[in-house]
ROTI-155485 format. One record per residue (C-alpha): residue number from 1; z, x, y. Coordinates in Angstrom, 3 decimals. Example, Ala and Ser with C-alpha at 12.3 -4.5 7.8 and 13.67 -1.06 7.14 Angstrom:
% ROTI-155485
SITE  num        pz        px        py
SITE    1     7.800    12.300    -4.500
SITE    2     7.140    13.670    -1.060
END
This chain:
% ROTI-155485
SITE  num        pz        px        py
SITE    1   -61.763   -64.384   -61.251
SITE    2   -57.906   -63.841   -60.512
SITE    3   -56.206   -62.863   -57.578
SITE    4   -52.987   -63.122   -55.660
SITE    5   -52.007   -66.562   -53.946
SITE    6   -48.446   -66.497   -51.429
SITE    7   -47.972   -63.256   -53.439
SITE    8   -48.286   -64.347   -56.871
SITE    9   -50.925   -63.099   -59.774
SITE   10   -53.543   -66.624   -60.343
SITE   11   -56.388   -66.649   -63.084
SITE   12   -59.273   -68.633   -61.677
SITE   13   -58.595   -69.230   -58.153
SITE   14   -61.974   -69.673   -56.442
SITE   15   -65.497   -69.200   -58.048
SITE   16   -67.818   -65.900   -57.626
SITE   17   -71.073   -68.176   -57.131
SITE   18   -71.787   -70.056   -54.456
SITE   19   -73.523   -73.829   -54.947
SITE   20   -77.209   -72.209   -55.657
SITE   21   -75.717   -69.607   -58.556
SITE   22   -75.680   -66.565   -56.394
SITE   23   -72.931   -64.335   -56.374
SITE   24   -71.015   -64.229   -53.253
SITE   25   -68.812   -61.132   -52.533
SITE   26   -65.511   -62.323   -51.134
SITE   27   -64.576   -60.461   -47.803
SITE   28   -61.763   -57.589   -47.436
SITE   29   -58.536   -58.535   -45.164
SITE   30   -56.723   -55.583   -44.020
SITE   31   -58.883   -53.728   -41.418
SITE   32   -57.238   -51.737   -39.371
SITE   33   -58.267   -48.493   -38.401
SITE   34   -57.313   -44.826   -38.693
SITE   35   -58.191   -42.369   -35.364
SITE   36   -58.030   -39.475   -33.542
SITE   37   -55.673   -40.417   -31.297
SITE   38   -52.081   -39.650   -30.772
SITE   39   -51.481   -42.871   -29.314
SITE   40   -53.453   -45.123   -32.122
SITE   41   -51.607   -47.288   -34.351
SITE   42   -52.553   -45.815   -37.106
SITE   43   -52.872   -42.190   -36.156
SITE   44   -55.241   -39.420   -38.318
SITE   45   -52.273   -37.098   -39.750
SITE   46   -52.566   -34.315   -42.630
SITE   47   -50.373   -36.110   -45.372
SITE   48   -49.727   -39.426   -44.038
SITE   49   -52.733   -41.643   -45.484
SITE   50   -53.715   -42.242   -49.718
SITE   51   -56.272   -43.910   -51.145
SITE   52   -56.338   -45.779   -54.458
SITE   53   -59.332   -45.979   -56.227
SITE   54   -61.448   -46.559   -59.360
SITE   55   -63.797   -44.082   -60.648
SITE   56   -65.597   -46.549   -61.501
SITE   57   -66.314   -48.680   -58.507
SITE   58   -68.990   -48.018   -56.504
SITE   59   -67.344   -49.245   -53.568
SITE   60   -64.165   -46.950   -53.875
SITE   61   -66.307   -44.206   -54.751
SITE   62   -68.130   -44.174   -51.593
SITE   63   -64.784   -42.874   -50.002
SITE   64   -64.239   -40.043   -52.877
SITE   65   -67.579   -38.940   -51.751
SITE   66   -66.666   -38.798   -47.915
SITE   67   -63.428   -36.949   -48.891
SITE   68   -65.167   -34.435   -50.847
SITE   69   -67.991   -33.404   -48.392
SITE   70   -65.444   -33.411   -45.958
SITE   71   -63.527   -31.291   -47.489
SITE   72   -60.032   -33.799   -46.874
SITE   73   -58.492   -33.098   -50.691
SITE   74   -55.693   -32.009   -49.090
SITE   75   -55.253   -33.854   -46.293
SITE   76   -55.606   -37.353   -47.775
SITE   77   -54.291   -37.868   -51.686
SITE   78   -55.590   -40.266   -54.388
SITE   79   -54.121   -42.333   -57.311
SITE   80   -56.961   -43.381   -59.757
SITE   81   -56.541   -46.769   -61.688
SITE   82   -57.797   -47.410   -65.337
SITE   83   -61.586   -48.271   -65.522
SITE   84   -60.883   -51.081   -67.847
SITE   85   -59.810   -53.960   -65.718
SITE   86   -57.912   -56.890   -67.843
SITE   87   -57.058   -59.873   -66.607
SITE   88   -53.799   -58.404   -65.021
SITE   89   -56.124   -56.777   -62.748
SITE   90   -56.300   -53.082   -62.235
SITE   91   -53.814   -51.045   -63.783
SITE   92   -52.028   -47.460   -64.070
SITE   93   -53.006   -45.840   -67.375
SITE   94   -51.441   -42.212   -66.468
SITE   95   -51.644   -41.902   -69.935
SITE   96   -55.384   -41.756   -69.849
SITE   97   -57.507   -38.978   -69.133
SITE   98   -59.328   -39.093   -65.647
SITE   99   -56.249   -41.751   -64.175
SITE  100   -52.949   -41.384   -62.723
SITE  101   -49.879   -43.079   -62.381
SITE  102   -49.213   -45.073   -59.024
SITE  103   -47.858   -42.037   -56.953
SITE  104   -46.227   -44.299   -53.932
SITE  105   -44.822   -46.971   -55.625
SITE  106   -44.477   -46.484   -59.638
SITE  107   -46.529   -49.745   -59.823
SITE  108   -47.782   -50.710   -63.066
SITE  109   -50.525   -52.781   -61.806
SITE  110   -52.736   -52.454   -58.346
SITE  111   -51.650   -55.738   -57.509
SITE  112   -48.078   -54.677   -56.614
SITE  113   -49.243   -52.793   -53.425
SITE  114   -50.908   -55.354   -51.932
SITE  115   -47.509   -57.207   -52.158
SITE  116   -45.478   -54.622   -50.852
SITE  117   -47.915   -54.775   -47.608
SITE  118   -47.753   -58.424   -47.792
SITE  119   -45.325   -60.450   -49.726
SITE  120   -47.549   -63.338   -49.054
SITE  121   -50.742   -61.950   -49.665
SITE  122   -53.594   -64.068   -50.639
SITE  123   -57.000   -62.528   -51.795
SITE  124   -59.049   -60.335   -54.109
SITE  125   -56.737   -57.107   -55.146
SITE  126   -59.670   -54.720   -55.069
SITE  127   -60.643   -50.826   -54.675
SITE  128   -60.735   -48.778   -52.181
SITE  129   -57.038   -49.233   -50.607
SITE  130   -56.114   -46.665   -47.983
SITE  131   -52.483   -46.931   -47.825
SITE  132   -50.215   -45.834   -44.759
SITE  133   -47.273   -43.889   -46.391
SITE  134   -45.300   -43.664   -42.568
SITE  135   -45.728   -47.139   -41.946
SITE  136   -45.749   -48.530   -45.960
SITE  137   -48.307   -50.874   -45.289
SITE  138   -52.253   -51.042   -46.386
SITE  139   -54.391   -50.080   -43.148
SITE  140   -57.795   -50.755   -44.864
SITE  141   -59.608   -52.402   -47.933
SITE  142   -63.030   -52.201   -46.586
SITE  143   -65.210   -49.257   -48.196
SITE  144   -67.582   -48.674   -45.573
SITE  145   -64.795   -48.821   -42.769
SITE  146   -62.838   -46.274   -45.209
SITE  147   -65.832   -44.139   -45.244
SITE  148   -66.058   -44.201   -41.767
SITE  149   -62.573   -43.770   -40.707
SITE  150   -62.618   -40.025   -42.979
SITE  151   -65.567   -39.076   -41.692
SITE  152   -64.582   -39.402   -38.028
SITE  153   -61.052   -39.397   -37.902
SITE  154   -59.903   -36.619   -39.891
SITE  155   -61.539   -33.987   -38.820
SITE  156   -58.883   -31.765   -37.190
SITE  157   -57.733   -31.651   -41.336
SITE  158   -61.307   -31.124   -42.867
SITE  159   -62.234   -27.908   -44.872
SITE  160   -66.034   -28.112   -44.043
SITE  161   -67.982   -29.123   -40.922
SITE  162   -69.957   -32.165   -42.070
SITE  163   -70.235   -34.581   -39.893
SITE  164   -71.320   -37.644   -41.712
SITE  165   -72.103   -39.741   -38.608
SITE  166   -73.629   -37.664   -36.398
SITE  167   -74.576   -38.429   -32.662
SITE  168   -78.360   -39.364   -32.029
SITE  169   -78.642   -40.788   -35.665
SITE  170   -75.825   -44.010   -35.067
SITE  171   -78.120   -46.778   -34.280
SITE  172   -80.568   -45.748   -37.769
SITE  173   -77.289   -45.199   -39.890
SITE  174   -75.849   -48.391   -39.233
SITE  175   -78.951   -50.233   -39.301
SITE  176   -79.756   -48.689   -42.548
SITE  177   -76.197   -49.343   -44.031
SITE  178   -76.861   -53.094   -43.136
SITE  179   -80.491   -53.102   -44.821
SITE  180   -79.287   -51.686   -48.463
SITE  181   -76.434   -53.511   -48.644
SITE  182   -77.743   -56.784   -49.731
SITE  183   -80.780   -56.302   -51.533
SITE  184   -79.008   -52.910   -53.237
SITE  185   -75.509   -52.181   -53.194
SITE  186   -74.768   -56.086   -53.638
SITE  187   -78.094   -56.986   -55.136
SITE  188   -77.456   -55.382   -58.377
SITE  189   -74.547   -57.360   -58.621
SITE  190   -76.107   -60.835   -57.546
SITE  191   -78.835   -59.873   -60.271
SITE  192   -75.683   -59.484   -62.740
SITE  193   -74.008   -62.366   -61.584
SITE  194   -76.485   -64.928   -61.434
SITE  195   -75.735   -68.165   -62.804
SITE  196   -79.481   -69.411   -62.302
SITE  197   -82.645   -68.294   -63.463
SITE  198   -83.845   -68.478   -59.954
SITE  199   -81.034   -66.705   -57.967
SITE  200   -81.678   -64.216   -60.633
SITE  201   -85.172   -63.810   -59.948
SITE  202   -84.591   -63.751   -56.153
SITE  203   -81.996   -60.860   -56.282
SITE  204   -83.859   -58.508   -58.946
SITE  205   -87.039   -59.261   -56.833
SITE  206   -85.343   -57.801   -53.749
SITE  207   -83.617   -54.866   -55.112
SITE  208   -86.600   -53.524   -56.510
SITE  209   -88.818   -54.002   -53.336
SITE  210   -86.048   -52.207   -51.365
SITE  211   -86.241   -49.666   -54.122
SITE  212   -89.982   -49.243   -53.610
SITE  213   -89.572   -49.109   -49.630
SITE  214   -86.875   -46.531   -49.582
SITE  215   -88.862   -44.379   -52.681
SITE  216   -91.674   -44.651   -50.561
SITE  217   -90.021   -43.343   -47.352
SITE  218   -88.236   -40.352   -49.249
SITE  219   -91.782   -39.181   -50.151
SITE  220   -92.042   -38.174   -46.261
SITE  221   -87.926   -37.185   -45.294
SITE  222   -85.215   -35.414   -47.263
SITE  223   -82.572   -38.323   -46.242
SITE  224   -82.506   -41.627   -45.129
SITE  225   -81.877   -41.372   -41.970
SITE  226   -84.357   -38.151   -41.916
SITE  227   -83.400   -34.377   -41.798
SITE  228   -79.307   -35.006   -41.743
SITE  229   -77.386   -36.042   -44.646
SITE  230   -75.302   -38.712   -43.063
SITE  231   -73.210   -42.167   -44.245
SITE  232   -75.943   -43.909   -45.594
SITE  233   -76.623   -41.511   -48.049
SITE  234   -73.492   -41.852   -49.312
SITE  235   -73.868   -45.769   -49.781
SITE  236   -77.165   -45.364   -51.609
SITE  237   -75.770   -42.572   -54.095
SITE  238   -72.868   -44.806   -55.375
SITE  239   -75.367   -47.640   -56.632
SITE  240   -78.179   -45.275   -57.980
SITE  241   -75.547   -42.724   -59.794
SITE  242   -74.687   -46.410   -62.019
SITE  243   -78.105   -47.102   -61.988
SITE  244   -79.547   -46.679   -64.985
SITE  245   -76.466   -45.941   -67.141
SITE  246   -75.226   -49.438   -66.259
SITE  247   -77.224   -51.972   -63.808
SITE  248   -80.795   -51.302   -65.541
SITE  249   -79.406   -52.744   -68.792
SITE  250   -75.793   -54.828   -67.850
SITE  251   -76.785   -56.817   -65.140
SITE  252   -80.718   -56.821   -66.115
SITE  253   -82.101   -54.974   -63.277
SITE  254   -84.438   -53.479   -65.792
SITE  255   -88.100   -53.197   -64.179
SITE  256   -87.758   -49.931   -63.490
SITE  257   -85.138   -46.996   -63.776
SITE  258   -84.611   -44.631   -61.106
SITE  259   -85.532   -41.839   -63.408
SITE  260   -88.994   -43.751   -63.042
SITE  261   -88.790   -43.369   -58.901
SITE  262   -91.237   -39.870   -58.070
SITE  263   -88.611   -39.476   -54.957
SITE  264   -85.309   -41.609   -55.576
SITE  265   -84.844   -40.035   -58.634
SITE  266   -85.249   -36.083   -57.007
SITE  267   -83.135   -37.453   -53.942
SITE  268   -80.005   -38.914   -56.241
SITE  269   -80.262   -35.457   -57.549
SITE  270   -79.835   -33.636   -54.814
SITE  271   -77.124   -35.260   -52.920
SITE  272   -75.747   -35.168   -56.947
SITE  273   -75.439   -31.640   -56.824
SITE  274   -74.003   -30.943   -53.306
SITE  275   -70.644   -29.131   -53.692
SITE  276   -67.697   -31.490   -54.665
SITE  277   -69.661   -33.940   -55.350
SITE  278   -70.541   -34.175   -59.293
SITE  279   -66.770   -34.093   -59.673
SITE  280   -66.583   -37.562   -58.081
SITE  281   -68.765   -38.637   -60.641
SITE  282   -67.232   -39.535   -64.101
SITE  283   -69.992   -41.699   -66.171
SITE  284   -67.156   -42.135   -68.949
SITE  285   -64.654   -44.874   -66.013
SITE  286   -68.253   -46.473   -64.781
SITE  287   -69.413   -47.340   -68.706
SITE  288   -66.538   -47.659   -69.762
SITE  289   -65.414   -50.643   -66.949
SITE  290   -68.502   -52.505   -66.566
SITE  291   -69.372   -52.805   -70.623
SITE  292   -65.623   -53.531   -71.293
SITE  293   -64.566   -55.264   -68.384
SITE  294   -66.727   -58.446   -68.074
SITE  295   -66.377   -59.872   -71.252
SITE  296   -68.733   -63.225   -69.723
SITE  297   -71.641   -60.987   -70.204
SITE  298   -70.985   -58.010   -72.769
SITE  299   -68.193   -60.321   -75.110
SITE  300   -67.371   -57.818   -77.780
SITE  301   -66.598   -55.151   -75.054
SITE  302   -69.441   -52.475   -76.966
SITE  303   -70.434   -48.901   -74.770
SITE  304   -74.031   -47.844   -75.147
SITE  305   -74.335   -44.158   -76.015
SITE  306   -77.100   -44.239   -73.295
SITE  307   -78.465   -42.762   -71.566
SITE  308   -78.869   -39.079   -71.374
SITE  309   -79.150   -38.024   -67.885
SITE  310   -79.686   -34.589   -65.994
SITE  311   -78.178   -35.251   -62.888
SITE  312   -78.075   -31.542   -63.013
SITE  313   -81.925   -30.616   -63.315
SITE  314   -83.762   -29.370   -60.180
SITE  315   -85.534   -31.003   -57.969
SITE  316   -87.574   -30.189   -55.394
SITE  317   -86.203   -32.062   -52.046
SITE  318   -85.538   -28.739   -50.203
SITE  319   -89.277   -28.939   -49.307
SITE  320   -88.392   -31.248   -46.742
SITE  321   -86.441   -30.094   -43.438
SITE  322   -83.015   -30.628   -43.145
SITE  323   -79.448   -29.466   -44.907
SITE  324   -76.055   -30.963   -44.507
SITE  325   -73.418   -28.078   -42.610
SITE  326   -72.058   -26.002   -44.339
SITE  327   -74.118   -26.313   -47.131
SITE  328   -77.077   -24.247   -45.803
END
C-alpha cells in the first residue's frame, strides 16, 4: 500500500493484513462535522462544502447517493477522480469520460489535498473527502459520517424532503449500519484480501450468512429498517450494486450472486431505480478500478465483459408498505 508520511508520497508503508492474514481497514483522521448551526465550526452553507470522490468506491459512493436523494446537487459540488488508481494514488484524468479535473486546487493527484489541509499529514489518501472551501481545510474522510452530515445538516439547501435518518428509526439504523459493516461492506473485501486460506474462509462464510439473514428479512419489509427508506439502505446498495459485476468473481465471494437472492436482488432494484439514483451508478469506473487497479490479484489488468445486468427490470417490492418522501 502507499500513503503519505510528514507529507510526503511512501510505497509500502504499513501492511493491509493483520498477523492472522485478514485484511484490516485502516481508520479515517479528519472527523469533524458539518451542522445546522450558525454557531458550529463548520457551519451547513449552500456553496461552501465539495466532495471528492470515486465512482468507483463504494465508500465515496455512499455520499453521491445521499446527495442525490437529497436533492443537494447544487448545494454541495463534486470532483470525480480516475477509477484506475496507480501507484501515485488517485488521480485527475479530466480527460476521461465520467472524471473531472481537481476543481479547488488544479491538483494532479488526490494526494495534494490532503497536504494542503495538512502539510504533515500521515495516512491513507482515500475517497470520500468533504472539503471546506471557506476554511481550505478537509472537515471529513469518513463515509458514513459524510453520509450523515448531508442527510441532516443540509437540509435548509435540499430539493426533496427525504429524510434519511428519521426520528423513531435511530437506534435500528445505527445498529444495522454496525451489523453489515463487517461481515458485508468490509467482508467482501477481507474475502478479497485474504492472505490465508482460513481468514478467507472465515470472511466469505460471514458475508454470505449475513446475506441469507438480511434476504430472509426483506421477504417480510420493503427496507431494512422496515417501511422507511433510511441510511442503511444506502450502505447496503453500494456493496450489492458491485456485487456481482466485481466481488462474486475478483475477490471470490462466489457462492452465490445476488441475482440468485428471491428478495436482495428485487430490493437492490428498487432502491436502483429511485430518482437520481442510477446516475450515481457507472459500472464502467467500478470494473474498470478493481480489475485494473490491484494488479496482486488480477496481474495483467484484463475487464470481464460480464455480466449483463437489469438493474432496470421490475420488481415487485411495492407490495410491501412504505415509500421514501417525495417519491410516493
Amino acid at each position: 500500500m502507499n500513503m503519505l508520511v510528514d507529507g510526503e508520497w511512501r510505497s509500502d508503508a504499513y501492511e493491509a493484513t493483520n498477523d492472522e492474514g485478514e485484511f484490516d481497514r485502516q481508520e479515517t483522521s479528519f472527523r469533524d462535522w458539518v451542522r445546522a448551526d450558525e454557531d458550529a465550526e463548520y457551519t451547513a452553507e449552500e456553496d461552501r462544502y465539495h466532495l471528492y470522490v470515486s465512482l468507483a468506491c463504494p465508500w465515496a459512493h455512499r455520499t453521491l447517493v445521499t446527495r442525490a436523494l437529497k436533492g443537494l446537487d447544487h448545494a454541495v459540488s463534486v470532483d470525480v477522480v480516475d477509477p484506475h488508481r496507480r501507484n501515485d494514488g488517485w488521480e485527475f484524468a479530466p480527460e476521461k469520460e465520467g472524471c473531472t479535473p481537481d476543481s479547488i486546487h488544479g491538483s494532479d493527484y488526490l494526494r495534494e489535498v490532503y497536504t494542503a489541509a495538512d502539510p504533515n499529514y500521515t495516512g491513507r489518501v482515500t475517497v470520500p473527502v468533504l472539503w471546506d472551501r471557506e476554511r481550505e481545510t478537509i472537515v471529513n474522510n469518513e463515509s458514513e459520517e459524510i453520509m450523515r452530515m448531508l442527510d441532516t445538516a443540509f437540509d435548509e439547501f435540499a430539493a426533496n424532503d427525504v429524510d434519511l435518518y428519521p426520528e423513531g428509526y435511530r437506534d435500528d439504523i445505527d445498529r444495522i449500519i454496525d451489523e453489515i459493516y463487517d461481515p458485508i461492506n468490509n467482508g467482501v473485501y477481507r474475502a478479497g484480501f485474504a492472505d490465508t486460506q482460513e481468514a478467507y474462509r472465515r470472511a466469505a462464510n460471514e458475508l454470505f450468512d449475513a446475506l441469507d439473514h438480511w434476504d430472509d428479512a426483506l421477504a417480510d419489509q420493503r427496507y431494512l429498517a422496515g417501511d422507511r427508506l433510511t441510511e442503511a439502505d444506502v450502505a447496503m446498495f453500494t456493496t450489492l450494486v458491485r456485487f456481482d459485476a466485481v466481488y462474486h468473481t475478483h475477490f471470490k465471494c462466489n457462492r452465490r450472486r445476488i441475482v440468485d437472492y428471491d428478495d436482495l436482488w428485487g430490493y437492490l432494484r428498487d432502491l436502483y431505480q429511485l430518482p437520481g439514483v442510477a446516475d450515481t451508478v457507472d459500472l464502467n469506473h467500478i470494473t474498470e478500478h478493481y480489475y485494473r487497479s490491484h494488479t496482486d490479484l488480477n496481474p495483467e489488468g484484463i475487464v470481464p465483459v460480464g455480466p449483463d445486468l437489469d438493474f432496470e427490470a421490475d420488481h415487485d417490492r411495492d407490495r410491501f408498505p412504505g415509500s421514501p418522501r417525495p417519491f410516493r
